[in-house]
C-alpha positions as CSV (number, residue, x, y, z in Angstrom):
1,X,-0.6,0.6,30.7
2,X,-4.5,2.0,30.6
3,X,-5.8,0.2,27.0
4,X,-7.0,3.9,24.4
5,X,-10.9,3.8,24.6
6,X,-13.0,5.9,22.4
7,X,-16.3,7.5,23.3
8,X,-18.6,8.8,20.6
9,X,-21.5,10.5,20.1
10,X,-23.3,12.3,17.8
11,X,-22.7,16.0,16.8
12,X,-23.9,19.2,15.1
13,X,-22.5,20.3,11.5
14,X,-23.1,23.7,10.8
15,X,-26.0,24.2,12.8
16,X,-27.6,20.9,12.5
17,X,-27.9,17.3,13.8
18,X,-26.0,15.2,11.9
19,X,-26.2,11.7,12.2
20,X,-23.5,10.3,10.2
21,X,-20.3,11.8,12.3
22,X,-19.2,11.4,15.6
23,X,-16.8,13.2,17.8
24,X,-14.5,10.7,19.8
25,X,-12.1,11.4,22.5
26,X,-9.2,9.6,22.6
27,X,-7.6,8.3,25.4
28,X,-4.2,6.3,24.6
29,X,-1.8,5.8,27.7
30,X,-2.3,7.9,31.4
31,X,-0.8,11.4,31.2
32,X,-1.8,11.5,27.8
33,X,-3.7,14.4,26.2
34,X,-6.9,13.8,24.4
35,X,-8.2,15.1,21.4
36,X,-11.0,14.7,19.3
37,X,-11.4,13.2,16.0
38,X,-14.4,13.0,13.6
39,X,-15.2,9.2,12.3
40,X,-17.4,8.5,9.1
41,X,-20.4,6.0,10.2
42,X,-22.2,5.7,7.2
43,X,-22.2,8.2,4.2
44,X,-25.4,9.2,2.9
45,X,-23.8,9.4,-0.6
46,X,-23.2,6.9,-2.9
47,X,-19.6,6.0,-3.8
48,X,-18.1,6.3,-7.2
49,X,-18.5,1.9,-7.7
50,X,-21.9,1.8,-6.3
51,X,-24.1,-0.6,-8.4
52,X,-20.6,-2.6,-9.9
53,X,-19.7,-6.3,-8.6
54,X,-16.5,-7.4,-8.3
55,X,-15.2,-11.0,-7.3
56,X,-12.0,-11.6,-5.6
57,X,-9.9,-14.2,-6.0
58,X,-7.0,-12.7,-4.1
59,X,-4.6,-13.5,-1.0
60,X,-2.2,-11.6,0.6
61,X,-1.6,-8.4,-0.3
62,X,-1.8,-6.8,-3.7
63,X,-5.5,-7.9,-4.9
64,X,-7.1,-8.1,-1.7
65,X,-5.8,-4.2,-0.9
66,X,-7.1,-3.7,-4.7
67,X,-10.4,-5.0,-3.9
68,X,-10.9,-3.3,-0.7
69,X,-10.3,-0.2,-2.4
70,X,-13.0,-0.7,-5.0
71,X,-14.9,-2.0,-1.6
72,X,-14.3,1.9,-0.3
73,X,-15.8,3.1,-3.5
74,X,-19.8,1.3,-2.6
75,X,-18.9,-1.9,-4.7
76,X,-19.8,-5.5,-4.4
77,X,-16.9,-7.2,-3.4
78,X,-17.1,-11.0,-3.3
79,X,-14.0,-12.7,-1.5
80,X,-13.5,-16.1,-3.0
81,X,-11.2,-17.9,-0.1
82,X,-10.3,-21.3,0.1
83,X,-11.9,-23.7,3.0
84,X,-8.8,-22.6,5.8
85,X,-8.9,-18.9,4.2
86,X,-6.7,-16.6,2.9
87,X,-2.8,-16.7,3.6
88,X,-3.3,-13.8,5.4
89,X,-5.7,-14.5,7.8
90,X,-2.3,-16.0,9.7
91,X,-0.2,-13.4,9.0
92,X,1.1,-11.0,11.4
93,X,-0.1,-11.2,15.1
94,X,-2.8,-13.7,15.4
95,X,-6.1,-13.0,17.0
96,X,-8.1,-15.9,17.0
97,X,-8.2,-19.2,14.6
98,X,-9.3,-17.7,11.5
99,X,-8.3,-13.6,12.4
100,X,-4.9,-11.9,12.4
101,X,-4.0,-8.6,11.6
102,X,-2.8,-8.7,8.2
103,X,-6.1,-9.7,7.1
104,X,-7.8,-6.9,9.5
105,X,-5.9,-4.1,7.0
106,X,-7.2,-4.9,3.7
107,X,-10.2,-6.7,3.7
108,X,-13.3,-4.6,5.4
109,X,-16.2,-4.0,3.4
110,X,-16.3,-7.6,1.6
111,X,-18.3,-10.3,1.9
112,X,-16.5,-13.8,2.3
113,X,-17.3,-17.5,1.0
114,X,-15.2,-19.7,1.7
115,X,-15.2,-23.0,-0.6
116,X,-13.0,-25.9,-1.5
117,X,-12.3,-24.3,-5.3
118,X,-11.7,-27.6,-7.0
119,X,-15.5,-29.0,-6.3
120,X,-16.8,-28.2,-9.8
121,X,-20.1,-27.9,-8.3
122,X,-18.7,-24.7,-6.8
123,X,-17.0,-23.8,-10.0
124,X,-20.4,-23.7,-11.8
125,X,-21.6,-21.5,-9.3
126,X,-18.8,-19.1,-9.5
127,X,-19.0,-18.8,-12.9
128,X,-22.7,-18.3,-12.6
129,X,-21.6,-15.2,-10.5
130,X,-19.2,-14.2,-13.0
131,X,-21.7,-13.7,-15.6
132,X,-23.1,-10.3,-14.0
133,X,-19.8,-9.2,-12.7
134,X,-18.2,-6.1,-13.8
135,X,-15.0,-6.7,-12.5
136,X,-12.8,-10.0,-11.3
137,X,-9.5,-9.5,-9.5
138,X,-7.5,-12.1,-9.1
139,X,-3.2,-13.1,-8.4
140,X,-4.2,-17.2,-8.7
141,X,-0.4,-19.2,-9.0
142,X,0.2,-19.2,-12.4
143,X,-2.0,-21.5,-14.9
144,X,-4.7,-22.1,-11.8
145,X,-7.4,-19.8,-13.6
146,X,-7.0,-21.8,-16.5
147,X,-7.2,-25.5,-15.0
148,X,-10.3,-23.8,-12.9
149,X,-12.1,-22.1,-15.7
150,X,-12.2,-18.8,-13.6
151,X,-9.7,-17.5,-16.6
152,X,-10.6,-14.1,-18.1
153,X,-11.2,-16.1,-21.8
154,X,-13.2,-18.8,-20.5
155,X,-15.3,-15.9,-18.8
156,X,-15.1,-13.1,-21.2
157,X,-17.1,-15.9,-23.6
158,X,-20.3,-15.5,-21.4
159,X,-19.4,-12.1,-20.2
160,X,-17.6,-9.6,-22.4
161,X,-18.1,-6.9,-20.3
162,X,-16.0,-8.1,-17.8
163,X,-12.8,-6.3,-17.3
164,X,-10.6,-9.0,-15.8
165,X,-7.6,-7.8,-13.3
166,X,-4.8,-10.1,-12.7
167,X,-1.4,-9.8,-10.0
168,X,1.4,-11.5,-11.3
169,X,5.4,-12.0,-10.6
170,X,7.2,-11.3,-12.9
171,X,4.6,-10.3,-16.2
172,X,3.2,-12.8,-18.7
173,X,6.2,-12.6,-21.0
174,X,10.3,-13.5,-20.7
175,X,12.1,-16.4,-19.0
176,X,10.4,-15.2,-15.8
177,X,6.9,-15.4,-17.2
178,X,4.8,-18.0,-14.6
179,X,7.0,-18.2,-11.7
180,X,5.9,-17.4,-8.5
181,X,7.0,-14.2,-6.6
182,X,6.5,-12.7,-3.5
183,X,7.6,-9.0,-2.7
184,X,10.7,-9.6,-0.8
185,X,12.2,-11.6,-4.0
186,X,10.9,-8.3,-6.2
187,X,13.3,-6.3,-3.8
188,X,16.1,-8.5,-4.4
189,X,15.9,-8.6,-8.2
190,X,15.2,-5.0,-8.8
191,X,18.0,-3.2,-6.3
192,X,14.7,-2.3,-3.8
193,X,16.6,-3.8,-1.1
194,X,19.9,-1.5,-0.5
195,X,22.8,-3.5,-0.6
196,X,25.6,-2.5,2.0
197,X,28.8,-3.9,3.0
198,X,27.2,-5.7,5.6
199,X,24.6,-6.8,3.1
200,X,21.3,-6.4,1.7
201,X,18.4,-4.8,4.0
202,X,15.2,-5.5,2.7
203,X,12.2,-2.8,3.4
204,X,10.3,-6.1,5.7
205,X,7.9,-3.9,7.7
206,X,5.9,-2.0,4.5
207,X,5.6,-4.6,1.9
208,X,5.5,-1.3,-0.8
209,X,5.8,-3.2,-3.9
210,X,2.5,-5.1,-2.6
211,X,0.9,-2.4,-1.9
212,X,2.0,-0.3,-5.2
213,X,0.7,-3.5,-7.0
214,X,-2.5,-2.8,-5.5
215,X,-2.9,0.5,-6.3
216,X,-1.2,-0.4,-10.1
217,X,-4.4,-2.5,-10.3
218,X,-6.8,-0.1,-9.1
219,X,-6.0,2.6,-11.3
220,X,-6.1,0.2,-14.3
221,X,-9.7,-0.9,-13.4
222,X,-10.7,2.2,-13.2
223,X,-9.4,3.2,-16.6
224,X,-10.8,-0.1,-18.0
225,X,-14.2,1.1,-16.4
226,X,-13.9,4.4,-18.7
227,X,-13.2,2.3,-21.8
228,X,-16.1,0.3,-20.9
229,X,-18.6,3.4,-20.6
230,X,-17.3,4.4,-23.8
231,X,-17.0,0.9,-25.7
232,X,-19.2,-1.4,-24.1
233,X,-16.0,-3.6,-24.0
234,X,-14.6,-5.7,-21.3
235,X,-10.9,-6.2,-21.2
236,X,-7.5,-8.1,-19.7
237,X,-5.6,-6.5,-17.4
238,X,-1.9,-7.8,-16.1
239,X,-0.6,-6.0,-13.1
240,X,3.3,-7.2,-12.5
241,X,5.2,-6.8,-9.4
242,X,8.1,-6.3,-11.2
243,X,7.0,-3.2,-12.6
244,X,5.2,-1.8,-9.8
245,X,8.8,-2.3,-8.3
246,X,10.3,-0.2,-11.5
247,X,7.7,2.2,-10.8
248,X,8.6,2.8,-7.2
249,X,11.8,3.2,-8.4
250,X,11.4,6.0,-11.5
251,X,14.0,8.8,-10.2
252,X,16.5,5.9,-9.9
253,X,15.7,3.3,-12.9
254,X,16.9,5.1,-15.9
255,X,20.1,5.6,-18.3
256,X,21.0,8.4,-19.6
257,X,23.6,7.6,-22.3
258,X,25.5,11.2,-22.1
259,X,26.5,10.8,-18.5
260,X,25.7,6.9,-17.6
261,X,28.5,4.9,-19.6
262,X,29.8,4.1,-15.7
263,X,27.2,1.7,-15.4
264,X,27.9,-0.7,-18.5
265,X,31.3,-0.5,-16.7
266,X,30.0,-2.0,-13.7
267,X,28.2,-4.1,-14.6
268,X,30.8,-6.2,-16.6
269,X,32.5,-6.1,-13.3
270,X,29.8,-7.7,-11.2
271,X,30.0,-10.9,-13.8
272,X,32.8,-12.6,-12.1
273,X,33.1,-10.3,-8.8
274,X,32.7,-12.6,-6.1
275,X,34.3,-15.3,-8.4
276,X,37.4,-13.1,-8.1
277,X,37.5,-13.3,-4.4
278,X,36.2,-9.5,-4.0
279,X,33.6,-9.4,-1.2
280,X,30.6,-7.1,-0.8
281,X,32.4,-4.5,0.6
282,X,34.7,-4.3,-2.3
283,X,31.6,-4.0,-4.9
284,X,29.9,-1.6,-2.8
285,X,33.1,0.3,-2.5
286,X,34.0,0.0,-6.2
287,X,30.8,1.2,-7.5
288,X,30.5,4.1,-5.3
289,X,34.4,4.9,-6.7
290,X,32.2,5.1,-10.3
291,X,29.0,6.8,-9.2
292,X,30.0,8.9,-6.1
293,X,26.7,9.2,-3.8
294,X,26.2,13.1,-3.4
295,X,25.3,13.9,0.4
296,X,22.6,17.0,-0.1
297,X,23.8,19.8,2.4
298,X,19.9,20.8,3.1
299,X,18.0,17.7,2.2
300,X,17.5,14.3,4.6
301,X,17.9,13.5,8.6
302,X,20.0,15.8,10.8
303,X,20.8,15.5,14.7
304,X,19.8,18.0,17.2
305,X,20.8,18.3,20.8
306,X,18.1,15.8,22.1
307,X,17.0,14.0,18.7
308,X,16.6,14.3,15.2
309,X,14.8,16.9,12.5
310,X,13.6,15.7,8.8
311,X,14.4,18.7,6.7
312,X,13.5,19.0,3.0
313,X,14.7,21.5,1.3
314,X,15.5,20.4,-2.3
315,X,15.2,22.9,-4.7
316,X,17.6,25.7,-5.2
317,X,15.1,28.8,-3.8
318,X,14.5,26.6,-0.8
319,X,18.3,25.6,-0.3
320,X,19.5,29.8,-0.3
321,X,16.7,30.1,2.3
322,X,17.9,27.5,4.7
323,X,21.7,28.2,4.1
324,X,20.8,31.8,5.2
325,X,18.5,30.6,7.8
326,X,21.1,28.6,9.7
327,X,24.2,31.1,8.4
328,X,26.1,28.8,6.1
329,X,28.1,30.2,3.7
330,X,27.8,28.2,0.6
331,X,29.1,29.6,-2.6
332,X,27.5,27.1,-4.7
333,X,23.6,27.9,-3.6
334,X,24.5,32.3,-4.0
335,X,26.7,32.1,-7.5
336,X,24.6,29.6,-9.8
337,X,27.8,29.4,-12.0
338,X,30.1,28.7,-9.4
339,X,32.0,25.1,-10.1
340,X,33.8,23.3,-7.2
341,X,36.5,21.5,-8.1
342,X,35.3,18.3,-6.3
343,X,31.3,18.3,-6.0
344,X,30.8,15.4,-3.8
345,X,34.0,16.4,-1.3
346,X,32.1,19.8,-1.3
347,X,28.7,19.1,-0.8
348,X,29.7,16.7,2.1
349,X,31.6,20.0,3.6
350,X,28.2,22.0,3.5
351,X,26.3,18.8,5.0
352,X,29.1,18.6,8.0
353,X,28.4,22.5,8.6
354,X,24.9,22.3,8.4
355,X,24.9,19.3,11.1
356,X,27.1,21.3,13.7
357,X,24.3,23.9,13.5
358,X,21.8,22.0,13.7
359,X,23.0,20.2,16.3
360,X,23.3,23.2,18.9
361,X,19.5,23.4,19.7
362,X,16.9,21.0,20.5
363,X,14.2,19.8,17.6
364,X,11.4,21.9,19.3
365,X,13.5,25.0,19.0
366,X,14.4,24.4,15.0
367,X,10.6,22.8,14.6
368,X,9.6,26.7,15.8
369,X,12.2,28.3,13.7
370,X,11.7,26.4,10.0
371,X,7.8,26.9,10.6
372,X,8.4,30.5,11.0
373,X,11.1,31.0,7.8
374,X,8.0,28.8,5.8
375,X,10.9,26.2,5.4
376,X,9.5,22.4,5.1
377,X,11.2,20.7,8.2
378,X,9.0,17.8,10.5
379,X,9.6,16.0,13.5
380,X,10.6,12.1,13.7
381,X,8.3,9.5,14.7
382,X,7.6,6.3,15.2
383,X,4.7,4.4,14.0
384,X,3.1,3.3,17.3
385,X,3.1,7.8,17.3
386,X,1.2,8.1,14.2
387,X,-1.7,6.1,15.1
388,X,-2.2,9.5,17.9
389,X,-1.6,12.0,15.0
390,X,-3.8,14.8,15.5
391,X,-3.3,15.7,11.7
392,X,-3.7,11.7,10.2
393,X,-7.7,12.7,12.5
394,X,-8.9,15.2,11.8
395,X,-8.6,14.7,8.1
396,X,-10.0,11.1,8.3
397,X,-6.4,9.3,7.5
398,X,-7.5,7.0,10.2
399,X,-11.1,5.4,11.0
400,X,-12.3,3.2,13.8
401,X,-13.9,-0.3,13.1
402,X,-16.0,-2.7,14.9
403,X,-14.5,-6.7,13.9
404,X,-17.7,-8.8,15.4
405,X,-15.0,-11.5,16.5
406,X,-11.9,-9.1,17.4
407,X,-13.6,-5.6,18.4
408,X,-12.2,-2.3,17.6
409,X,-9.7,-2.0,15.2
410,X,-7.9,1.4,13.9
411,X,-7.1,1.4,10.3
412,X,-5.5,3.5,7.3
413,X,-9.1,4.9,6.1
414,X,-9.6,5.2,1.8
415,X,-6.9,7.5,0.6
416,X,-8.9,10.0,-1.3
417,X,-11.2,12.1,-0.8
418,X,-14.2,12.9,-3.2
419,X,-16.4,16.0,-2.7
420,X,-19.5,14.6,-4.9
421,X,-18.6,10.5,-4.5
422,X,-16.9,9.8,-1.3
423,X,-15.3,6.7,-0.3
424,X,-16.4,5.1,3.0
425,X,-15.9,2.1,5.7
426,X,-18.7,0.7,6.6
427,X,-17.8,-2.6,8.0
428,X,-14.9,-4.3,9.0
429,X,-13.3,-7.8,7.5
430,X,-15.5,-10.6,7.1
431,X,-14.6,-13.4,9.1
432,X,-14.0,-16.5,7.1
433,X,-17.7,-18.0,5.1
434,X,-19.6,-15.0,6.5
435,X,-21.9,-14.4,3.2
436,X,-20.9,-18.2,2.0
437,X,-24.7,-19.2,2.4
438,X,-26.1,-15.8,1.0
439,X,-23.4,-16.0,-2.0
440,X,-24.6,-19.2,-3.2
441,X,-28.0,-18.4,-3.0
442,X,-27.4,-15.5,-5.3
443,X,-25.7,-18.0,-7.6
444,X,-29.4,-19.2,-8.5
445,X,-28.6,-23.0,-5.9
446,X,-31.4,-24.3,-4.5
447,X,-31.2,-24.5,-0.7
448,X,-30.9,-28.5,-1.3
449,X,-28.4,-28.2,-3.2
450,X,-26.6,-25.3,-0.6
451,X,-26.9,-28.1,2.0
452,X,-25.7,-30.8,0.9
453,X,-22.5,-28.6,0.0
454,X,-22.1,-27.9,3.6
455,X,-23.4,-31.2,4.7
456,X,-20.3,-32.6,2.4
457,X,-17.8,-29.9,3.8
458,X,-17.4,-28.5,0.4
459,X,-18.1,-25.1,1.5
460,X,-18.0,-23.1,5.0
461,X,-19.6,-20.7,6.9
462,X,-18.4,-19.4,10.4
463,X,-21.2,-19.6,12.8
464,X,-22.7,-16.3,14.2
């Protein structure tokens, strides 16, 4: 297998030289075809946080994906890790001692110190820091902030400005309130995780309660930041992952009392189920019995003669289109009034139909035919595919790195775009105590005082 190299050089916009783009071929496996891509280097403008601090006290996923977002946007982003790191800096495949992958994706732009967090020399310090921050993200275990005095109302005494972001489990209030959670447990508890007869199957790859977490967090800075301008006020934000699970979830977390008294039913019954002797298959069973699940005839994952074709048609204009376009008679999409007797036993009958068309020509051939009708219909792919994407390129879904220990590195680039403000990558994770001298030094500690910190192993920096 021949490893994807990338070759760039500068280009002309428009007419002119301009330094901060590059066009890159790239090369993935022999045979394959190149293309070009544009990559942002540096941006000329400044982003929408330029000017703000923020510290981190994060791991994992949620706050650290938080902060490198607000990293994207030209912040000051301070990474607070302990001594041996973040969590994450072993997560997924490892690259060296202190590098794996799951740090690589939501960390660049930062600076690191890493510190043993208990020293209350290095407690002073961080509270020093805290005092001209604009924003502190943390998801600390539950009471840690407070035995620390890194808590938003010990800092919001020396610093009300400071608009104080936190990650938690569960939420701050109900018998939940303090407990620990990680995003696999938030699948379980909210119905995330589809339970089959042959159990439950967690979403393991795309942690997307994490991630929506993150974003949750994000979105509420940046809100608190507009209070702020307005106020002059700081403020406490709590970020759960229970709701960002609820959230993810909106089409399918609601009651509607006209047409839902089924699932008070249900419910009773899963009290003493299994105590009963039923078994999964039974529940599953039963409550599809109660709530049918309706098949759409036009909408999902269909077979073709040598794959598969996503097709998306899901409102009514777009379902008489694509019922015409593939020659299904369906008397439910031409009379609007028209009632069959059993909706779900009809509904599969216009799925099975629609399959057996489909599955006559090969995913190219439909591919050519939806495009043409104007009928949203895509191709299936796998991951390792998408990181090739033409499309993800050329609109800067994807960016190129430089990691000074692990080399280059592709990553999901800032996902927005700004005309006047734009978000940029300018450097790749930190590896661990990078900026742990410089930090400190900004913290107003003499360089005595810095050394005998690392002389005592209190803090760390990674050689160069």
């Amino acid at each position: 297998m021949k490893a994807k190299c990338l070759v760039g050089f500068p280009i002309h916009w428009h007419g002119e030289y301009d330094p901060f783009f590059t066009v890159q071929q790239v090369y993935s496996y022999p045979g394959a075809k190149a293309f070009s891509v544009h990559q942002h280097k540096v941006n000329p403008m400044p982003g929408p946080y330029e000017g703000l601090r923020v510290i981190e006290f994060g791991r994992f996923i949620a706050a650290p994906y938080c902060g490198q977002l607000f990293a994207d946007g030209g912040a000051d982003v301070i990474k607070v890790e302990p001594l041996n790191g973040d969590d994450a800096r072993r997560n997924g495949t490892r690259l060296s001692t202190t590098e794996a992958r799951q740090y690589l994706n939501k960390n660049r732009g930062k600076r690191s110190i890493a510190v043993k967090l208990s020293d209350p020399r290095i407690i002073k310090a961080l509270q020093k820091l805290a005092k001209s921050a604009d924003i502190i993200i943390s998801n600390f275990r539950p009471g840690q902030g407070e035995e620390l005095g890194l808590d938003y109302l010990t800092i919001a005494k020396y610093n009300p400005r400071i608009i104080y972001a936190e990650n938690s489990a569960y939420g701050k209030k109900g018998p939940l309130a303090g407990q620990v959670g990680m995003d696999l447990l938030l699948q379980a508890r909210t119905g995330l995780a589809e339970i089959t007869s042959d159990g439950p199957k967690a979403i393991e790859d795309d942690p997307v309660i994490d991630y929506m977490g993150g974003m949750l967090m994000s979105w509420g800075i940046a809100s608190a930041l507009y209070h702020r301008e307005r106020t002059g006020q700081g403020q406490q934000l709590d970020v759960s992952l229970l709701q960002a699970a609820l959230v993810l979830q909106n089409n399918s977390i609601n009651h509607v009392d006209k047409v839902d008294g089924w699932r008070n039913e249900f419910v009773a019954y899963l009290k003493d189920a299994f105590v009963k002797g039923m078994t999964l298959k039974d529940i599953v069973d039963e409550r599809a019995s109660r709530k049918p699940p309706i098949v759409p005839a036009y909408y999902g994952f269909f077979k073709t003669s040598d794959g598969f074709i996503a097709i998306a048609s899901g409102g009514r204009a777009l379902q008489m289109r694509t019922a015409k376009l593939l020659g299904v008679d369906d008397p439910a999409i031409d009379d609007i009034n028209y009632q069959p007797d059993d909706y779900v036993e009809y509904t599969r009958a216009m799925r099975a139909k629609s399959s057996a068309i489909l599955a006559t020509q090969t995913t190219d051939y439909w591919l050519q035919v939806f495009e043409k009708a104007g009928l949203p219909a895509g191709p299936m792919q796998f991951k390792d595919q998408v990181l090739d994407d033409p499309q993800c390129w050329e609109n800067d879904y994807l960016v190129r790195l430089d990691h000074e220990e692990v080399g280059g590195i592709t990553v999901v680039a800032p996902p927005v775009k700004f005309s006047k403000s734009p978000l940029s990558t300018t450097t790749a994770s930190p590896v661990l105590g990078r900026h742990s001298r410089e930090i400190l030094v900004e913290a107003n500690l003499s360089e005595d005082e810095i050394d005998a910190l690392f002389l005592e192993q209190v803090v760390y920096e990674q050689p160069s």
